[in-house]
C-alpha positions in Angstrom: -30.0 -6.4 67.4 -30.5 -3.6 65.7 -33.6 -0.8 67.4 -35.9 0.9 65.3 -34.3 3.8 65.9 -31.4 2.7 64.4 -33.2 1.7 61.2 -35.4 5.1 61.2 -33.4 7.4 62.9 -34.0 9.8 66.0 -37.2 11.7 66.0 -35.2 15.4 65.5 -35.0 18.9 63.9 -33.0 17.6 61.0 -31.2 18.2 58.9 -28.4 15.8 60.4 -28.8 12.9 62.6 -25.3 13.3 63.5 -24.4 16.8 63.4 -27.6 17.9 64.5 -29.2 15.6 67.0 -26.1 14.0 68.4 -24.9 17.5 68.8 -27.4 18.7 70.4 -27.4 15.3 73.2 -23.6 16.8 73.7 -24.9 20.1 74.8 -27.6 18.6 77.2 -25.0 15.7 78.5 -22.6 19.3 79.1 -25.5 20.8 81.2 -26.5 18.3 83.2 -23.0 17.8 84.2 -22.3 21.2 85.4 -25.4 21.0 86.9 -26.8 25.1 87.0 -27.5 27.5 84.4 -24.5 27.6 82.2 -23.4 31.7 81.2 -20.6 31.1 79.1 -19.5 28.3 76.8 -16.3 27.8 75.2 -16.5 24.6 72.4 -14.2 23.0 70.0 -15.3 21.6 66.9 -13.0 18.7 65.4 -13.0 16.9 62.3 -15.9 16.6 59.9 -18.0 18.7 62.6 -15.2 21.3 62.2 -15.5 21.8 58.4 -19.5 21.6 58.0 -20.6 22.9 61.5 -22.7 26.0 59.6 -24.4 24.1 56.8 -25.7 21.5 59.6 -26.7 23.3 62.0 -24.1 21.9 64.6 -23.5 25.0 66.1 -27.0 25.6 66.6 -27.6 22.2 67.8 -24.8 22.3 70.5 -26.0 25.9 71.8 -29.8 24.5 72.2 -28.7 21.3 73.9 -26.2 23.8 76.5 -29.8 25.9 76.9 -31.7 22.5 78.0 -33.1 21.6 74.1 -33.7 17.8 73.4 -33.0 16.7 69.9 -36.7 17.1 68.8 -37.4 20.5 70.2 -38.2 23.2 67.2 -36.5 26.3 69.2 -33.1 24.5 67.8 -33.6 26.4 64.6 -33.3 29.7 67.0 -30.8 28.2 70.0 -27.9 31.2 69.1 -30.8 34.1 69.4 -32.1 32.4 72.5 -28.5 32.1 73.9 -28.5 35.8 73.2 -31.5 36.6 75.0 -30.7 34.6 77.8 -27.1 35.7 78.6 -25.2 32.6 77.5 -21.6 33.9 76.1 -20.6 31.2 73.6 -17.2 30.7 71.0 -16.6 28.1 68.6 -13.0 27.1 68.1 -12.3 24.7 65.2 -9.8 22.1 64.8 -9.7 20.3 61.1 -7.9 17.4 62.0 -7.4 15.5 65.1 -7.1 12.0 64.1 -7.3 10.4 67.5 -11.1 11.3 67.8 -14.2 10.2 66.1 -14.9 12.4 62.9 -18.0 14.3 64.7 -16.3 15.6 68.2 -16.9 18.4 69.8 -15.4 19.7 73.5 -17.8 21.6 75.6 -16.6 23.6 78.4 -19.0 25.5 80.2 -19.1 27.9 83.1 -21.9 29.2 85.5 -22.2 32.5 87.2 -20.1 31.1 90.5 -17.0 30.1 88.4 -17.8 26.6 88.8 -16.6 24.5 85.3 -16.9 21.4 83.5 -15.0 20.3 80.5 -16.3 17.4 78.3 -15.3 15.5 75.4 -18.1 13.4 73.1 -18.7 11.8 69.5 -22.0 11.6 67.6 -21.5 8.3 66.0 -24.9 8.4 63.6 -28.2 8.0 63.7 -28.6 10.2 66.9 -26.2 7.8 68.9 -23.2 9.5 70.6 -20.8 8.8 73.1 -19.2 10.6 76.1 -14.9 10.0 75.9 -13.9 12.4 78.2 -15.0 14.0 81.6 -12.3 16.7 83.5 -9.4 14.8 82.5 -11.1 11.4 82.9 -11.2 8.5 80.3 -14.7 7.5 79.7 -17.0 5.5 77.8 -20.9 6.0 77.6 -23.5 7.0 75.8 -26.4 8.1 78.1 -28.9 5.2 77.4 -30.0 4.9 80.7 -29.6 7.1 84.0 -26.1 7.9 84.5 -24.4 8.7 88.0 -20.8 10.5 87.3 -18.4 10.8 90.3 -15.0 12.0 90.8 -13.8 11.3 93.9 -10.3 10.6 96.4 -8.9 7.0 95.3 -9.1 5.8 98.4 -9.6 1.6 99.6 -13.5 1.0 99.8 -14.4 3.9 97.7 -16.2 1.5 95.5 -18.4 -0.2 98.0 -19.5 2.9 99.7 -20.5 4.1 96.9 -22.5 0.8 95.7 -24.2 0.6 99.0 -25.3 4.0 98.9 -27.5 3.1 95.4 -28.2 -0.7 96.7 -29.6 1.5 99.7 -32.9 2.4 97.3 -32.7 -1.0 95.8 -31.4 0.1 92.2 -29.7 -2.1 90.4 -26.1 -0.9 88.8 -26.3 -1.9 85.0 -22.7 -1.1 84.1 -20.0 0.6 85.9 -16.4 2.4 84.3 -13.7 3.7 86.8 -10.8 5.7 85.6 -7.8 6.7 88.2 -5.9 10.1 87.4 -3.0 10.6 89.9 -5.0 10.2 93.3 -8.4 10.7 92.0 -10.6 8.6 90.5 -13.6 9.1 88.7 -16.4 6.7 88.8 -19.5 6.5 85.5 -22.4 4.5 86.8 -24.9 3.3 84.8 -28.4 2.0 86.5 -31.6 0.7 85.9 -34.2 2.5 87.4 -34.9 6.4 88.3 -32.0 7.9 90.7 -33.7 9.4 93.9 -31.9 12.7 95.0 -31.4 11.1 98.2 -28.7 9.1 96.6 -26.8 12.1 95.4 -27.2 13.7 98.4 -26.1 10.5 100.1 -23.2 10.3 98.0 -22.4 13.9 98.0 -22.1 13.9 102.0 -18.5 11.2 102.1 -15.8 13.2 102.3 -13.1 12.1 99.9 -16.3 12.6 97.0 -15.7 16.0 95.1 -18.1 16.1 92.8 -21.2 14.1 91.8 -24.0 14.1 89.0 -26.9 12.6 87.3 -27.0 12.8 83.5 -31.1 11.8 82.3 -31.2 9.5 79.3 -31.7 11.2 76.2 -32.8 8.8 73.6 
């Protein structure tokens, strides 16, 4: 069934629900997965993102979310100034057809001051909806609905339960759960319930075959 949100649209600085407040959930799913204060940005535009990025404000949109903007915050209209201000080195590269992606896809790869990177790949479907396809190499599918755990970790027997005990632990209940395997790692998307404690990162963090671990906030 259908949400109002879905029948009204997001509450956003317009003027796109899709190139503009999708776009800028991309930029804020990016951040959070790096996890610090991004300093440079490189991002690909493809498709129908690619050919009307200006005129909607995508580019805008994608620099406030990398900054921390939601969807509805009015300092999107000035994200590119800000990102001057604030020492965050963007580019825009733009690819006009790629036929194997959603029309509105964008790949965000962002750095922070350490050297330490992540690489994303995600679609704004309309109405403010978008989903994640693609983390470090990985194959995934989600959209950020609820709180999000993202792993990549050694493929190793009993991954999977360590990791489910650690959340059981603080008696949150896993909603949905997509594992992808890349050679001999594997990376794990973990979509839950209730709040995420930092204890359970932290938890998480300390096995020794996990690399690399995050919590991406709902943005609805």
């Amino acid at each position: 069934m259908p949400s109002i949100f879905d029948i009204l649209g997001p509450v956003m600085i317009g003027p796109s629900s899709s190139h503009t407040a999708g776009a800028a959930k991309l930029g804020l799913i990016a951040r959070q997965l790096l996890g610090t204060e991004p300093v440079k940005a490189e991002i690909t535009l493809y498709n129908s993102f690619a050919r009307t990025y200006k005129g909607h404000g995508t580019d805008r949109a994608i620099v406030g979310g990398i900054l921390g903007m939601r969807p509805d915050d009015e300092r999107l209209r000035n994200s590119l100034e800000m990102a001057k201000e604030k020492g965050l080195k963007y580019e825009f590269k733009l690819i006009m057809k790629a036929p194997k992606l959603h029309p509105n896809s964008a790949r965000i790869k962002l750095f922070d001051k350490d050297g330490n990177k992540i690489e994303m790949v995600g679609s704004s479907l309309g109405g403010g909806r978008i989903e994640v396809v693609e983390i470090e190499g990985f194959k995934v599918s989600f959209s950020v609905m609820t709180h999000t755990i993202v792993i990549i970790a050694d493929d190793i027997p009993g991954s999977i339960a360590h990791i489910s005990g650690a959340i059981a632990e603080k008696n949150i209940n896993i909603a949905n759960m997509f594992v992808s395997r890349e050679e001999k790692l594997a990376n794990m998307v973990i979509e839950v319930d209730q709040e995420v404690p930092n204890e359970v990162l932290q938890k998480i963090s300390s096995f020794s075959w996990v690399h690399y671990v995050r919590l991406v906030e709902p943005i609805v």
